[in-house]
Biopython code that builds the backbone (N, CA, C, O; Angstrom):
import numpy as np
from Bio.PDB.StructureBuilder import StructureBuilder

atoms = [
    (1, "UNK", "N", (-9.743, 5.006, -15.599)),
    (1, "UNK", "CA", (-10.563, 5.751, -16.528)),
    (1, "UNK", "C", (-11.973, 5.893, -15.948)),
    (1, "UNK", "O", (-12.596, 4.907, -15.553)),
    (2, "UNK", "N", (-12.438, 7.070, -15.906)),
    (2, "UNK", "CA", (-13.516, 6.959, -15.481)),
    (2, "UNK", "C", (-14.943, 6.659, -16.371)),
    (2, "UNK", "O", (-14.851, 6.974, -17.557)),
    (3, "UNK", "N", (-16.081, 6.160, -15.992)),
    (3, "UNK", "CA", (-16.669, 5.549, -16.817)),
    (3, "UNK", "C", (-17.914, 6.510, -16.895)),
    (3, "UNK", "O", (-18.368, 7.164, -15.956)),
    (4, "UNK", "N", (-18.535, 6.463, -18.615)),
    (4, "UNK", "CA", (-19.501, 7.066, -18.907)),
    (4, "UNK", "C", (-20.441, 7.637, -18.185)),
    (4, "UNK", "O", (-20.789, 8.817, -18.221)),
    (5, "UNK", "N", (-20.897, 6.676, -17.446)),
    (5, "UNK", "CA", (-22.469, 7.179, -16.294)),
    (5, "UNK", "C", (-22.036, 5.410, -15.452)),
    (5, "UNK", "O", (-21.360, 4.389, -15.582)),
    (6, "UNK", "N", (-23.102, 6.153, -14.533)),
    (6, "UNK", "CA", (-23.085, 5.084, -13.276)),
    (6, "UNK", "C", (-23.460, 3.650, -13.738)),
    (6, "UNK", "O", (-23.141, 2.595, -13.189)),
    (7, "UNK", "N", (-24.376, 3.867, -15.121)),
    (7, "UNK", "CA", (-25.167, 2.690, -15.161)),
    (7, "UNK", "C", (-24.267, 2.109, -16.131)),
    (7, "UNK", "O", (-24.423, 2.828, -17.117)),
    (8, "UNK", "N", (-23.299, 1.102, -16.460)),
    (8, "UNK", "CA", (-22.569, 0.370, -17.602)),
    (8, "UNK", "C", (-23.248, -0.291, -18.649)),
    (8, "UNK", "O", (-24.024, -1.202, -18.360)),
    (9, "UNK", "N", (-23.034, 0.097, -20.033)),
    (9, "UNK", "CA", (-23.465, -0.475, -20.948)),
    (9, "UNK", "C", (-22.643, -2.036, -21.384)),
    (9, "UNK", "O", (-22.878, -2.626, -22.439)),
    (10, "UNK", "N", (-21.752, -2.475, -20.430)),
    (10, "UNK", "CA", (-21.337, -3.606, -20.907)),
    (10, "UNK", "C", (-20.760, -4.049, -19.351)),
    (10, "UNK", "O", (-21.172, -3.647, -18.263)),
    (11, "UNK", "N", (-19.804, -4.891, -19.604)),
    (11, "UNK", "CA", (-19.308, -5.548, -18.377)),
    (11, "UNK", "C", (-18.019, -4.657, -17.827)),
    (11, "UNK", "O", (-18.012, -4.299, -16.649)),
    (12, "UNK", "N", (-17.050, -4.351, -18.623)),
    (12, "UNK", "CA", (-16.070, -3.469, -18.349)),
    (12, "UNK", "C", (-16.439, -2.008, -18.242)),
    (12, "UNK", "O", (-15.501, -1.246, -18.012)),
    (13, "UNK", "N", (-17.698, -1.466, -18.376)),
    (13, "UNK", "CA", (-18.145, -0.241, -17.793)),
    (13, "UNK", "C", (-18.613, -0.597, -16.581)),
    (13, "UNK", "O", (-18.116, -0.159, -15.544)),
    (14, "UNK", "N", (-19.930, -1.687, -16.618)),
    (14, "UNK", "CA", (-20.119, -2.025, -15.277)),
    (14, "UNK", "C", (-19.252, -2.228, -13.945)),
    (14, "UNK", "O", (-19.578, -1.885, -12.809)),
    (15, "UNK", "N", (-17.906, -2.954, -14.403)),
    (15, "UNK", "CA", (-17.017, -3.227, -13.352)),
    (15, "UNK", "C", (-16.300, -1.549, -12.862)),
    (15, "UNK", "O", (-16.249, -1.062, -11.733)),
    (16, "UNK", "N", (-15.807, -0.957, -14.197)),
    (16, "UNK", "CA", (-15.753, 0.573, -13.674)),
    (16, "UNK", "C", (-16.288, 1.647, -12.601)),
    (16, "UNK", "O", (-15.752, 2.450, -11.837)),
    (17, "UNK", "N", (-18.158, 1.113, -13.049)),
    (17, "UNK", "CA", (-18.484, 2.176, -12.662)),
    (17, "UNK", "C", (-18.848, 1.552, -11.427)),
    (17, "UNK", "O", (-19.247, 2.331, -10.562)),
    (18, "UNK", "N", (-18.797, -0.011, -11.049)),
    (18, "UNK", "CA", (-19.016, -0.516, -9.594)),
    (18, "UNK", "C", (-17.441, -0.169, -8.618)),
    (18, "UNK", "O", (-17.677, 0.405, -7.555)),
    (19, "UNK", "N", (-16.817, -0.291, -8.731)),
    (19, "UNK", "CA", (-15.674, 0.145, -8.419)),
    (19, "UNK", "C", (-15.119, 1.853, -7.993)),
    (19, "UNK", "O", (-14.557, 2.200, -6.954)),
    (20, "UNK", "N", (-15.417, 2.514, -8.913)),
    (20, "UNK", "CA", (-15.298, 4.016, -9.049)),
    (20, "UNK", "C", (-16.311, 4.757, -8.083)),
    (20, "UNK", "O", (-15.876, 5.664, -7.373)),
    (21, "UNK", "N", (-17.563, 4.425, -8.037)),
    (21, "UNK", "CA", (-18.708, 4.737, -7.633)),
    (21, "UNK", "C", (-18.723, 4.358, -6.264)),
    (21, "UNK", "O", (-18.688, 5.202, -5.368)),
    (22, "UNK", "N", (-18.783, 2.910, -6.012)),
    (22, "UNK", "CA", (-19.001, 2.376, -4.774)),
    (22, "UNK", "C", (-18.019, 2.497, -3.611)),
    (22, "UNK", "O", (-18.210, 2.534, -2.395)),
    (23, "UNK", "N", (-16.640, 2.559, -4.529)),
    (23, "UNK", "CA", (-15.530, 3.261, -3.431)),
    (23, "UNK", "C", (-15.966, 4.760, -2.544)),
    (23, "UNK", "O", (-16.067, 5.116, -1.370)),
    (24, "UNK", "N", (-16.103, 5.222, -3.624)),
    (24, "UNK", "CA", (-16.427, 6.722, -3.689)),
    (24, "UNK", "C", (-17.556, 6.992, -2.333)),
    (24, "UNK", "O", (-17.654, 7.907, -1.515)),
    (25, "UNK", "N", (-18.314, 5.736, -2.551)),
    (25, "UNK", "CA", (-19.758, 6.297, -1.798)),
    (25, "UNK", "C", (-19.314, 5.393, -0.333)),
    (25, "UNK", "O", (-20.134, 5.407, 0.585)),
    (26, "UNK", "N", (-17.958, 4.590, -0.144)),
    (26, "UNK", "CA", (-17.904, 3.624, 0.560)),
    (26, "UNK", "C", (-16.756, 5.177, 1.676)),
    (26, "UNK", "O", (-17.059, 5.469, 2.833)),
    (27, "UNK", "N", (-15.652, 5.807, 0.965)),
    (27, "UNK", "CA", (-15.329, 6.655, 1.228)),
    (27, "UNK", "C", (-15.771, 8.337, 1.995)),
    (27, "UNK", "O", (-15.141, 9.143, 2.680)),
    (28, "UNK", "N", (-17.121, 8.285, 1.458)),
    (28, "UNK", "CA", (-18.140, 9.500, 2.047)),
    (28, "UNK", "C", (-18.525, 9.187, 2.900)),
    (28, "UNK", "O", (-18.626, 9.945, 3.865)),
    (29, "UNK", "N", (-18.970, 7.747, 2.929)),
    (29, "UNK", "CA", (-20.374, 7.291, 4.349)),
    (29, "UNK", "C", (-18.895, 7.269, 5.081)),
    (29, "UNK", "O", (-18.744, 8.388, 5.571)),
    (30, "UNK", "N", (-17.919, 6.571, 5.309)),
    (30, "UNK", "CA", (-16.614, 6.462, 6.531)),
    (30, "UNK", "C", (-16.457, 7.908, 7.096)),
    (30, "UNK", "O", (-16.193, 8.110, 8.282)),
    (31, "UNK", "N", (-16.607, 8.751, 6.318)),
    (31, "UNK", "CA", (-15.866, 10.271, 6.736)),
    (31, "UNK", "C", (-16.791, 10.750, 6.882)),
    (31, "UNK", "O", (-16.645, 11.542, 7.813)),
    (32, "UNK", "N", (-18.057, 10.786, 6.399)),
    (32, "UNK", "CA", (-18.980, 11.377, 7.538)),
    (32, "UNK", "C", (-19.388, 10.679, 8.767)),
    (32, "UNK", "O", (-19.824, 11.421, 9.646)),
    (33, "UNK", "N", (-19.344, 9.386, 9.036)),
    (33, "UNK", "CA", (-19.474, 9.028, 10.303)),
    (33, "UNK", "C", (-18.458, 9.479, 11.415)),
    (33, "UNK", "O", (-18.784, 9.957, 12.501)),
    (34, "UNK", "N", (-16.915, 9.207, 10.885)),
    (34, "UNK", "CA", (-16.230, 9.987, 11.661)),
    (34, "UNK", "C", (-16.148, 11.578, 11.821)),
    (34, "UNK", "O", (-15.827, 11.924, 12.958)),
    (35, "UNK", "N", (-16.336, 12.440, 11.062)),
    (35, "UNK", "CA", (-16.489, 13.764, 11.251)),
    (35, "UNK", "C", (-17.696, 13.762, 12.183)),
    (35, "UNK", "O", (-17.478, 14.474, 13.163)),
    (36, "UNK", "N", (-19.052, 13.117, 12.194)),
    (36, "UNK", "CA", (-19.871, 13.236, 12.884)),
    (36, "UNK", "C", (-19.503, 12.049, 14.237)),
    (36, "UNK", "O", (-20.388, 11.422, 14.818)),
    (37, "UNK", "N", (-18.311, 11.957, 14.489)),
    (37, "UNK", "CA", (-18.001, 11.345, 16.095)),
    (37, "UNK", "C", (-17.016, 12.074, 16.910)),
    (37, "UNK", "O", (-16.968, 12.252, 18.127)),
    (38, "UNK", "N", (-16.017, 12.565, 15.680)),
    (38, "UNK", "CA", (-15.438, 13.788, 16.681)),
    (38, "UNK", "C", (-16.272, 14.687, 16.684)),
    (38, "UNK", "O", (-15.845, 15.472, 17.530)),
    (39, "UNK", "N", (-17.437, 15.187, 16.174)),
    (39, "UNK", "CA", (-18.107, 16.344, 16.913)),
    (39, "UNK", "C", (-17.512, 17.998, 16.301)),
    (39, "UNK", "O", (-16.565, 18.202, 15.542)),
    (40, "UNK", "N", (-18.375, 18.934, 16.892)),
    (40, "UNK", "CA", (-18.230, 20.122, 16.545)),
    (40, "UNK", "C", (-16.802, 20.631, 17.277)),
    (40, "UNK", "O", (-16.257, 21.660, 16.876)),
    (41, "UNK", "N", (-16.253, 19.867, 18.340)),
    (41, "UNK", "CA", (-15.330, 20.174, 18.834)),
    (41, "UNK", "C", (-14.034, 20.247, 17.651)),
    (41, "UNK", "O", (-13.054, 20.981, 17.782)),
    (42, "UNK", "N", (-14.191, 19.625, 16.866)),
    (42, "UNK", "CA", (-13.333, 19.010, 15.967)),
    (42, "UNK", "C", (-12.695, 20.148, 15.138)),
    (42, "UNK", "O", (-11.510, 20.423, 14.949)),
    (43, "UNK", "N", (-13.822, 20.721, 14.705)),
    (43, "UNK", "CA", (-13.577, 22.044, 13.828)),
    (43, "UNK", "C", (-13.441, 21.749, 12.932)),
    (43, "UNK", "O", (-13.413, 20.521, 12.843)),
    (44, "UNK", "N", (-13.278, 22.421, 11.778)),
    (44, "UNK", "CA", (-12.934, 22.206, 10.225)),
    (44, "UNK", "C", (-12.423, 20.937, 10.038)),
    (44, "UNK", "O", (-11.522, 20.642, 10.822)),
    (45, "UNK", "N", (-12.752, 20.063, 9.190)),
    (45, "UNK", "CA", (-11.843, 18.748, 9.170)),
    (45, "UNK", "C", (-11.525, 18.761, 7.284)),
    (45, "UNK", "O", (-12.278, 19.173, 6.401)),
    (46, "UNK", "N", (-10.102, 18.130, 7.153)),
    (46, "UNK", "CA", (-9.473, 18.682, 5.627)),
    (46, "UNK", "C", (-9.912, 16.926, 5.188)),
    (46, "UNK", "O", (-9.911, 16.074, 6.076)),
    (47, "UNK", "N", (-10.140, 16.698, 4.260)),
    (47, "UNK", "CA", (-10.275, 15.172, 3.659)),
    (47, "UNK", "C", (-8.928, 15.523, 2.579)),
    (47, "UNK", "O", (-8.997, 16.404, 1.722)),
    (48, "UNK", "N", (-7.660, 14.622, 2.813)),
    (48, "UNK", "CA", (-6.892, 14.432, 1.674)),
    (48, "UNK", "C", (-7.002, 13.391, 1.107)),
    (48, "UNK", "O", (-6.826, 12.455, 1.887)),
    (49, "UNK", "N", (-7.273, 13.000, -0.183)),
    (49, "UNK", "CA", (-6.680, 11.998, -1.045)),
    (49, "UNK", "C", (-5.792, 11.823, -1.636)),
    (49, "UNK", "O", (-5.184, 12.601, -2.372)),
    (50, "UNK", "N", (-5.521, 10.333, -1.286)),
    (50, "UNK", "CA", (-3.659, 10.055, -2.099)),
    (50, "UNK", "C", (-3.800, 8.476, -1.895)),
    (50, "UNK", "O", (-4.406, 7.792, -1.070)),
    (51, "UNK", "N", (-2.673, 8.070, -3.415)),
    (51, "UNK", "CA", (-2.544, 6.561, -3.882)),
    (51, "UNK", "C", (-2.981, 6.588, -4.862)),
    (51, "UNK", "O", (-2.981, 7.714, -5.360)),
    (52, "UNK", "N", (-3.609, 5.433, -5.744)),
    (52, "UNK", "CA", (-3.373, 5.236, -7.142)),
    (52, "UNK", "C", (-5.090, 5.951, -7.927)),
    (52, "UNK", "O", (-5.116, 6.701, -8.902)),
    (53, "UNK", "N", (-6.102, 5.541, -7.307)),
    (53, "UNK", "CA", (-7.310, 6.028, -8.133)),
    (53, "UNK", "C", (-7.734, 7.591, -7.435)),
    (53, "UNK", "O", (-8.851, 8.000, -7.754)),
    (54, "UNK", "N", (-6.903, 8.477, -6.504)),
    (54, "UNK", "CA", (-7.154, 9.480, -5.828)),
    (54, "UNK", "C", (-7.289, 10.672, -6.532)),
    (54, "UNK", "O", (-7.795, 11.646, -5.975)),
    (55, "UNK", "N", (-6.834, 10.731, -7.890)),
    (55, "UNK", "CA", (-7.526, 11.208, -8.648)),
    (55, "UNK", "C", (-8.749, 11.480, -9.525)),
    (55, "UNK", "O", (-9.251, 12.562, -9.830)),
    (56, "UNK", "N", (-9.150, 10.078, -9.899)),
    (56, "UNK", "CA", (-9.963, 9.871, -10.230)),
    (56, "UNK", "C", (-11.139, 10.114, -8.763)),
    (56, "UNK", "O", (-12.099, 10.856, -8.972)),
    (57, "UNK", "N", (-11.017, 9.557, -7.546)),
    (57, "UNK", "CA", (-12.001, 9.827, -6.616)),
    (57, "UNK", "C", (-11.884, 10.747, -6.121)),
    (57, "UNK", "O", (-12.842, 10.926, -5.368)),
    (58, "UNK", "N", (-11.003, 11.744, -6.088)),
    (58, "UNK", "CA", (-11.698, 13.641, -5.940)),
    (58, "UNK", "C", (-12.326, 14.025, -6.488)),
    (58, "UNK", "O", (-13.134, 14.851, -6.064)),
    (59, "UNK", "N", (-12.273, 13.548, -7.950)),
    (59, "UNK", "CA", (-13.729, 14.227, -8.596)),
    (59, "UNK", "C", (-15.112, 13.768, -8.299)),
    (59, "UNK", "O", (-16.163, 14.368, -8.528)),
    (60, "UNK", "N", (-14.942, 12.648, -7.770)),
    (60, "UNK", "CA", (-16.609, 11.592, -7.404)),
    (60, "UNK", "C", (-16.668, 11.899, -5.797)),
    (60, "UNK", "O", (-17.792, 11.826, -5.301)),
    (61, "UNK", "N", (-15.853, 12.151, -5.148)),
    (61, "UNK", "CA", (-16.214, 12.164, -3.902)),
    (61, "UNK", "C", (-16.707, 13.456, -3.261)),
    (61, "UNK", "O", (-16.224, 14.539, -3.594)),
    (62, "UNK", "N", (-17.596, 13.355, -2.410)),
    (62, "UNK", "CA", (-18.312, 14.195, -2.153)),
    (62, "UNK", "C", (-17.867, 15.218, -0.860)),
    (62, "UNK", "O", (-18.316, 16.260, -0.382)),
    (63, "UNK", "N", (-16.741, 14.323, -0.579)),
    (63, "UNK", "CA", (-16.290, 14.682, 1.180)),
    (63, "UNK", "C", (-14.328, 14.825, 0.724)),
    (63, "UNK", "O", (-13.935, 15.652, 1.547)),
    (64, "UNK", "N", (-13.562, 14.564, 0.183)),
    (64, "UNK", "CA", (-12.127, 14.850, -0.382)),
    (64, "UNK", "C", (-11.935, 15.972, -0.781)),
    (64, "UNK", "O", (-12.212, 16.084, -1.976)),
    (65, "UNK", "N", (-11.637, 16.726, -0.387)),
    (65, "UNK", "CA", (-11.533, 18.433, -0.415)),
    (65, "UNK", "C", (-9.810, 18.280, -1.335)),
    (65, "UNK", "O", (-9.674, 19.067, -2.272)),
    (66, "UNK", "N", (-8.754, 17.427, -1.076)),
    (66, "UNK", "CA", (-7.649, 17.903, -1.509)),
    (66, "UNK", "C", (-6.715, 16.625, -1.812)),
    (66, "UNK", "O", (-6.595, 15.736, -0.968)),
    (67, "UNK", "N", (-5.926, 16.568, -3.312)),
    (67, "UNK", "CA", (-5.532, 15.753, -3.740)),
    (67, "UNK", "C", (-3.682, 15.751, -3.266)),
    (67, "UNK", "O", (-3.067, 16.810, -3.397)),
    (68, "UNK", "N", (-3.040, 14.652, -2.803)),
    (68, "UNK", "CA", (-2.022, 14.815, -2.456)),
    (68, "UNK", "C", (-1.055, 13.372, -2.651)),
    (68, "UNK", "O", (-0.957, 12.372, -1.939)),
    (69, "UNK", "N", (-0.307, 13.808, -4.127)),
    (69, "UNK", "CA", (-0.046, 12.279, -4.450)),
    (69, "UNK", "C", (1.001, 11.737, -3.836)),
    (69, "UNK", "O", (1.162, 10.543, -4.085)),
    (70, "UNK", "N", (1.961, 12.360, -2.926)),
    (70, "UNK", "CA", (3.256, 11.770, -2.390)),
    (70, "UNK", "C", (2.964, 12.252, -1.010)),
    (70, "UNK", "O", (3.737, 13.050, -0.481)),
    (71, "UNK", "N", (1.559, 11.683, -0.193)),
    (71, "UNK", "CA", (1.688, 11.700, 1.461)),
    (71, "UNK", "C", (2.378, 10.833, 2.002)),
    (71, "UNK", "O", (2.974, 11.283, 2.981)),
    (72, "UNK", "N", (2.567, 9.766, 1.797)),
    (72, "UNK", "CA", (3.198, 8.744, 2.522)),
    (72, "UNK", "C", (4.502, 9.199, 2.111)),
    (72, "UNK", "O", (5.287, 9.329, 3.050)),
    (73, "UNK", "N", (4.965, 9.488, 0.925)),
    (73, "UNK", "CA", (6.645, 9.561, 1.201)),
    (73, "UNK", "C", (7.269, 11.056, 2.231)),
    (73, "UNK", "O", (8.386, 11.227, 2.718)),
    (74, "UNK", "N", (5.907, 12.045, 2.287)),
    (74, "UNK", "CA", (6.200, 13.425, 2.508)),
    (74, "UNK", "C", (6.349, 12.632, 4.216)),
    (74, "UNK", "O", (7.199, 12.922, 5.058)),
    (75, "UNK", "N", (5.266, 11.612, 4.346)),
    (75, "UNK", "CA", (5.708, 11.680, 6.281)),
    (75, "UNK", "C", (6.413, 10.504, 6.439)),
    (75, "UNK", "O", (6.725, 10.226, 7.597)),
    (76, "UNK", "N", (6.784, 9.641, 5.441)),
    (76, "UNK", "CA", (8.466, 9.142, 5.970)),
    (76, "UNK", "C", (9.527, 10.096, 6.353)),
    (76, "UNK", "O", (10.171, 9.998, 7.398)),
    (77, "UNK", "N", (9.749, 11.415, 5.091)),
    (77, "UNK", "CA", (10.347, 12.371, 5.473)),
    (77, "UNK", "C", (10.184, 13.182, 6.588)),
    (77, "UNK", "O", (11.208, 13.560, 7.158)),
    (78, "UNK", "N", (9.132, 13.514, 6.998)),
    (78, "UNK", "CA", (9.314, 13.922, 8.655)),
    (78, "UNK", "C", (9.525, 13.093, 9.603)),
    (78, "UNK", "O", (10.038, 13.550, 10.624)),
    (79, "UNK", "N", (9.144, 11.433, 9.537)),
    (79, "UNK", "CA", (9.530, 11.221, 10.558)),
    (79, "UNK", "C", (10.943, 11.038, 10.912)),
    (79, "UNK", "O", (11.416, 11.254, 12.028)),
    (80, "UNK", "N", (11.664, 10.568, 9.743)),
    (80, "UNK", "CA", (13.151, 10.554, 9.560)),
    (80, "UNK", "C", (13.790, 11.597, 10.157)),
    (80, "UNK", "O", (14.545, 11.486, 11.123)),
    (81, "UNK", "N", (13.403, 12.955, 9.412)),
    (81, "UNK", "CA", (14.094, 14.410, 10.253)),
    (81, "UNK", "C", (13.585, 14.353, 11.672)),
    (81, "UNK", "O", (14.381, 14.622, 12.571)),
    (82, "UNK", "N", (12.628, 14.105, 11.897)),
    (82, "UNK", "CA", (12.224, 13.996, 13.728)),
    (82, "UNK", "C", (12.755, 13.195, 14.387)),
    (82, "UNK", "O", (12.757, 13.203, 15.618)),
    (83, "UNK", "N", (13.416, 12.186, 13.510)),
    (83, "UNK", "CA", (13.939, 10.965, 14.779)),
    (83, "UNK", "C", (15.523, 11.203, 14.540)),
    (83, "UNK", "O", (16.269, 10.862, 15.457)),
    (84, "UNK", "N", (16.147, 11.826, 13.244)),
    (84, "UNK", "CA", (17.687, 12.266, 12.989)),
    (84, "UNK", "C", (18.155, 13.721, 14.231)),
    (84, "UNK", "O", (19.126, 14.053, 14.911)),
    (85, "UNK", "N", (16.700, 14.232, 13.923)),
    (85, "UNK", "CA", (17.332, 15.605, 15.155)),
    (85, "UNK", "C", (17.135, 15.048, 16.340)),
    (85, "UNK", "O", (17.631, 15.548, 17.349)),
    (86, "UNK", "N", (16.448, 14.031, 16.377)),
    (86, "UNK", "CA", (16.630, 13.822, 18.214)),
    (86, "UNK", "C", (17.460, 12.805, 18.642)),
    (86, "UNK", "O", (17.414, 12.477, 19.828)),
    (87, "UNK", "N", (18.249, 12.224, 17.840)),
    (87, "UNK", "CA", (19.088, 10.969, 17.716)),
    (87, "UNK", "C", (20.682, 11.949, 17.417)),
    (87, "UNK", "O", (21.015, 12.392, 16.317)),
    (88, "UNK", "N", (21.392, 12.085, 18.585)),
    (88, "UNK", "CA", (23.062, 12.442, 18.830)),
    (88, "UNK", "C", (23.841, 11.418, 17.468)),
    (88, "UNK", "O", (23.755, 10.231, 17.154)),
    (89, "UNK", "N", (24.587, 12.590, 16.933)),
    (89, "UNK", "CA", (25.294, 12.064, 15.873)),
    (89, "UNK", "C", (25.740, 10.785, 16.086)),
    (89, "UNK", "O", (25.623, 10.530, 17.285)),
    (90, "UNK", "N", (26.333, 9.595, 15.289)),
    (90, "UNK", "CA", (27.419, 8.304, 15.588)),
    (90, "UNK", "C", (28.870, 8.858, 15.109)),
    (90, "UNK", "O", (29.298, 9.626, 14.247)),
    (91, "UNK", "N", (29.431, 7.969, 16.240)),
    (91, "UNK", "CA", (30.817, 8.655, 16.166)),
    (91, "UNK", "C", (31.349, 7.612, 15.479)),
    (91, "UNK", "O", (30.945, 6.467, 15.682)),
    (92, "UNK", "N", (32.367, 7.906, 14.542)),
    (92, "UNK", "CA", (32.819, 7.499, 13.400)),
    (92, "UNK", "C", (33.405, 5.969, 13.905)),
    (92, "UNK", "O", (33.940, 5.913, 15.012)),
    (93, "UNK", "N", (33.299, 4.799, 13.120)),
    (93, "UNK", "CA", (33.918, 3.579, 13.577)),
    (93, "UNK", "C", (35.083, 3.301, 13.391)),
    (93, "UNK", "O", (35.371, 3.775, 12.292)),
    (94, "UNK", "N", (35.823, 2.872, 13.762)),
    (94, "UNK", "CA", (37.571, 2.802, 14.284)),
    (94, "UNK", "C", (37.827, 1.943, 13.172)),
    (94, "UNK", "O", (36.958, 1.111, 12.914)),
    (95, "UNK", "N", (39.125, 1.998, 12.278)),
    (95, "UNK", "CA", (39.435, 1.446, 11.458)),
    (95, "UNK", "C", (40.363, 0.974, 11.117)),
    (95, "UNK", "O", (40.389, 0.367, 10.046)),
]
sb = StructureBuilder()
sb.init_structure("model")
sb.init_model(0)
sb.init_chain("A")
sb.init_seg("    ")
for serial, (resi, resn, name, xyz) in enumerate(atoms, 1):
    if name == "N":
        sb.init_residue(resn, " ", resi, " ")
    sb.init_atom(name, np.array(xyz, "f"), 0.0, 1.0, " ", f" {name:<3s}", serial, name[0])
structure = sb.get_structure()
């Protein structure tokens, strides 16, 4: 849940908005240091968010351009099809 304003009027806003906030700002400073180490060479760079508060931190984050709640299962699925097409069928076991 996201919390009223930055500043908490009690302890369970406070812990909210230290949490919500400080991720958020812990998340911007990382991705702009790296966008600013690969360089202009880099070109456009996409920020996805995904996992459990990645909703809530697209709206606070300043640098997450795009919300994507099933990345990790989407690239189990490719790597599976990448390693099934390059992996020769098994031939059936003798019975």
């Amino acid at each position: 849940m996201r919390p009223r304003s930055v500043i908490g009027k009690n302890t369970v806003e406070c812990l909210q908005s230290g949490v919500l906030f400080g991720f958020a700002g812990q998340v911007d400073g990382l991705v702009r240091r790296i966008v600013a180490e690969l360089g202009p060479k880099a070109g456009p760079v996409t920020i996805l968010g995904t996992g459990g508060l990645a909703p809530l931190m697209t709206g606070e984050s300043e640098t997450i351009t795009e919300f994507v709640p099933d990345l990790t299962l989407l690239g189990l699925r490719l790597t599976y099809q990448r390693n099934a097409a390059a992996t020769p069928a098994a031939a059936p076991a003798a019975g």
